[in-house]
N, C-alpha and C positions, 0 to 999 in steps of 0.2 A: 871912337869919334875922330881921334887925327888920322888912322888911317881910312877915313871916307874918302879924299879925292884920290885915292889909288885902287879903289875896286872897281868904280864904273869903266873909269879904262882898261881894268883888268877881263873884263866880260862879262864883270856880276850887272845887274839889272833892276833899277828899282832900288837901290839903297836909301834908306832912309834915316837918321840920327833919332833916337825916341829923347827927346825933348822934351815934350811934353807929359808929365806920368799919366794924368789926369785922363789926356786923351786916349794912351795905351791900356790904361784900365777899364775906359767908358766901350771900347773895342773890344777885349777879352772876356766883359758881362756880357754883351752882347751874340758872342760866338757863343758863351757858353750857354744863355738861354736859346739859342737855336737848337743846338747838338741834346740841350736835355727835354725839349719840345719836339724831336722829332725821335726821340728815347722814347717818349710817352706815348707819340702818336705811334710808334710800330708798336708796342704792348698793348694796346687798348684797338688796334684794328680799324678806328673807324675815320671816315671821313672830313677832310681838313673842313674848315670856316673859313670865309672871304678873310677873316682877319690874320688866321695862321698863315695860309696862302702866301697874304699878301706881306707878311713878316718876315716869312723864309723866302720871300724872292728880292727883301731887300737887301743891296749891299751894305757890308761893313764898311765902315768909313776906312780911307786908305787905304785898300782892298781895290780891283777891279778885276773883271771878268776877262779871259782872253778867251 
């Protein structure tokens, strides 16, 4: 945490301080029910639901897409 205002000048990108646990844990249930839903969807073959679908294409929070 003190050395935060010396990485983004350094080149790092996106640093963030985890502050909040809550929030860093409610993010890592989150990845991890993604990664063991799509663990089941390759074993099992068959085709996703509107609602899987639309689960795995949402972002993690504090997370963004480039």
């Amino acid at each position: 945490m003190r050395y935060m205002a010396c990485l983004e000048p350094a080149g790092f990108v996106d640093v963030k301080a985890f502050e909040d646990p809550d929030e860093t844990m409610r993010e890592l249930e989150l990845q991890i029910k993604k990664e063991m839903m799509v663990s089941e969807l390759l074993k099992s073959r068959r085709k996703l639901t509107k609602e899987e679908l639309s689960f795995l294409d949402e972002e993690l929070p504090g997370h963004s897409r480039k």
